[in-house]
C-alpha positions as CSV (number, residue, x, y, z in Angstrom):
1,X,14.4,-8.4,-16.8
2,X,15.7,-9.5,-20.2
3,X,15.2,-6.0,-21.2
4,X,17.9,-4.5,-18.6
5,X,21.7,-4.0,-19.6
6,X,23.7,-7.1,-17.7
7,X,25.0,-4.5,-15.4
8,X,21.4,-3.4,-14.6
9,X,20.4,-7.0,-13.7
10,X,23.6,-7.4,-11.6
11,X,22.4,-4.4,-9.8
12,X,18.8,-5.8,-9.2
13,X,20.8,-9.3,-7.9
14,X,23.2,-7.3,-5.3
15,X,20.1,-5.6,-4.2
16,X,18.2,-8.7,-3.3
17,X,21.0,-10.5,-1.9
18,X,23.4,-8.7,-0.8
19,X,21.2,-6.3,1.6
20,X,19.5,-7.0,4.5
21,X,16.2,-7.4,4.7
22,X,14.2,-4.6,6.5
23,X,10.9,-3.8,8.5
24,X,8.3,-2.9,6.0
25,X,4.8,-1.7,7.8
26,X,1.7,-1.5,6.2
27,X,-0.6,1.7,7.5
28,X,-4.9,1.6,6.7
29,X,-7.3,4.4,8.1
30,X,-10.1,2.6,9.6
31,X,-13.2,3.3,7.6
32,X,-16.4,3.6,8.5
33,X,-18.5,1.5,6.0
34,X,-21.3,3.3,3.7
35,X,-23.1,0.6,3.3
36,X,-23.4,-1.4,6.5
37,X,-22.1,1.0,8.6
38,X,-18.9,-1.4,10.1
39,X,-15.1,-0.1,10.3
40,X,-13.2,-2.0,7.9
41,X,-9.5,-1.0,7.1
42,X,-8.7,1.5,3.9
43,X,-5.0,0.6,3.0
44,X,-3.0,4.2,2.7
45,X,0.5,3.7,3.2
46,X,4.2,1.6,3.2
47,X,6.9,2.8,5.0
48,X,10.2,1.7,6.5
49,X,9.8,0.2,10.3
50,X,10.7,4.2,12.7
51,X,10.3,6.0,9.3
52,X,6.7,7.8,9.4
53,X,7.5,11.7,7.9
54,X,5.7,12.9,5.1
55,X,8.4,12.5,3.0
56,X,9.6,8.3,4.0
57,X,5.5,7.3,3.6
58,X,4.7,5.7,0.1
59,X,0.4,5.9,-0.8
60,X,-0.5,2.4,-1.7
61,X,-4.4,3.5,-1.9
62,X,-4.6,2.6,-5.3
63,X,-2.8,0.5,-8.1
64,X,0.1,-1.3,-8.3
65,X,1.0,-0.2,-4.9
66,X,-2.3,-2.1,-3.5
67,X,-1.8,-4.5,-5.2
68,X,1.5,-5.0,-3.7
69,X,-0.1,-4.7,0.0
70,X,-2.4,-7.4,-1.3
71,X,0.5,-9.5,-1.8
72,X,2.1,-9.1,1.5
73,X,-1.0,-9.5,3.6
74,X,-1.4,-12.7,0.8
75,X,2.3,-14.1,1.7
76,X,1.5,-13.9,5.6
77,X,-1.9,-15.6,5.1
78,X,-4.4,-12.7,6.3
79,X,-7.8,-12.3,5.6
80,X,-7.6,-8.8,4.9
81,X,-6.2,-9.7,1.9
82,X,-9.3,-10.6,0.4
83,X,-10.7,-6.8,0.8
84,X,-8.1,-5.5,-1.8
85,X,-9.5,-6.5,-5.6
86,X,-11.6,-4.9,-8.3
87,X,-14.6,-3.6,-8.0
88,X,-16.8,-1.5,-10.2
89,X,-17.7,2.1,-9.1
90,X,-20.5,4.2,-10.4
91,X,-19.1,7.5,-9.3
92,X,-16.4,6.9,-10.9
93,X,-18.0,5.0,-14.0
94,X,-15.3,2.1,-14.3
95,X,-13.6,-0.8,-12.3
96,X,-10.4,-0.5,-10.7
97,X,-8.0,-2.0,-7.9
98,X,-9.5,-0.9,-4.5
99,X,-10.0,-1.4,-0.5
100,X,-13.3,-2.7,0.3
101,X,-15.5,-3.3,3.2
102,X,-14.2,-6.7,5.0
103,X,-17.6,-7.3,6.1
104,X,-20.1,-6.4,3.0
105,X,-17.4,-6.0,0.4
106,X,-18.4,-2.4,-0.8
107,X,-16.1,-0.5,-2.5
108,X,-14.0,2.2,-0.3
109,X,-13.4,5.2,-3.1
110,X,-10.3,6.1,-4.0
111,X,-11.0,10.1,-3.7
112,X,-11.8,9.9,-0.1
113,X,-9.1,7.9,0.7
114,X,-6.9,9.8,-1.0
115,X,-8.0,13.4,1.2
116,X,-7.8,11.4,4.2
117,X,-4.2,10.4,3.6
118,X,-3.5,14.3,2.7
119,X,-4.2,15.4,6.0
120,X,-2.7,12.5,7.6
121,X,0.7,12.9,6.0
122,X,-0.1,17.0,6.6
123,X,-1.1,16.8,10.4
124,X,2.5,14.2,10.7
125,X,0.2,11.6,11.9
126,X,1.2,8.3,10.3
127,X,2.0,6.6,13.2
128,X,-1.8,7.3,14.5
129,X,-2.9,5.1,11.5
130,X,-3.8,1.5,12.4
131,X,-0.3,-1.0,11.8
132,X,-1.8,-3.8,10.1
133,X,1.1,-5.6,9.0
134,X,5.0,-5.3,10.0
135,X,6.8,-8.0,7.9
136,X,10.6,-8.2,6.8
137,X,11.2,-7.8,3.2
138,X,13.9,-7.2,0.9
139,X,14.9,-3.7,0.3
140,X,14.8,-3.7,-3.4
141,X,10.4,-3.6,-2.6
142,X,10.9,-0.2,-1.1
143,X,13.3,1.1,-3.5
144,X,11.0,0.0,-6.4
145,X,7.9,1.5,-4.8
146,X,9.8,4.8,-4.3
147,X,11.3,4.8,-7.8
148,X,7.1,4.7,-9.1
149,X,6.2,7.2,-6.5
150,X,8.7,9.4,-7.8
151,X,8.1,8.6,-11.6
152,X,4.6,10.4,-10.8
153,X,5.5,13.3,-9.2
């Protein structure tokens, strides 16, 4: 934060305490395990409480943005959190931030994930997904997520 102009940081305080906090849902595919063969879920996206378009969904299936659902699901004390962390994958050769099995911990691949949340947001279906978590939260986390999600495009 010491980096940002004064203004800048005045910006990031108005946000945080000047809005209201808002409904923010966390969505998961449930996935069928490789391994042991139990559905366990695969955290895919954050949205906005009544906004589930294409366009209003954030994908969380991989870094930072998991690691954020790990901290709400963390902050409200489930044990889902615990399925989030690093694990090492030999298709993909290294170790990174991932969803895993709650049962046998095995690591859910990004790539799938990813396709499954394709034709999810393409089909519309978001609300079809399983609503693990709806928690108030300050608005400044969904305006953050969306700035990275748009950094990347």
């Amino acid at each position: 934060m010491s980096m940002l102009t004064p203004s800048a940081r005045d910006m990031v305080g108005t946000l945080v305490c000047d809005y209201p906090d808002i409904d923010v849902c966390v969505r998961a595919v449930a996935w069928g395990c490789w391994r042991c063969g139990r559905t366990s879920p695969a955290f895919g996206f954050v949205h906005v409480d009544d906004f589930t378009g294409p366009d209003d969904v954030i994908d969380v299936s991989a870094g930072i943005e998991l690691e954020y659902v790990r901290d709400l699901l963390t902050l409200v004390g489930s044990p889902l959190a615990s399925t989030i962390k690093v694990r090492a994958s030999r298709t993909a050769g290294t170790s990174y931030l991932s969803s895993g099995c709650f049962y046998c911990d095995a690591l859910f691949g990004a790539f799938p994930i990813r396709e499954a949340l394709t034709d999810i947001r393409v089909q519309d279906a978001v609300d079809n997904m399983l609503l693990i978590l709806r928690e108030p939260r300050p608005q400044l986390e969904i305006f953050l997520l969306e700035a990275l999600r748009n950094a990347a495009i």
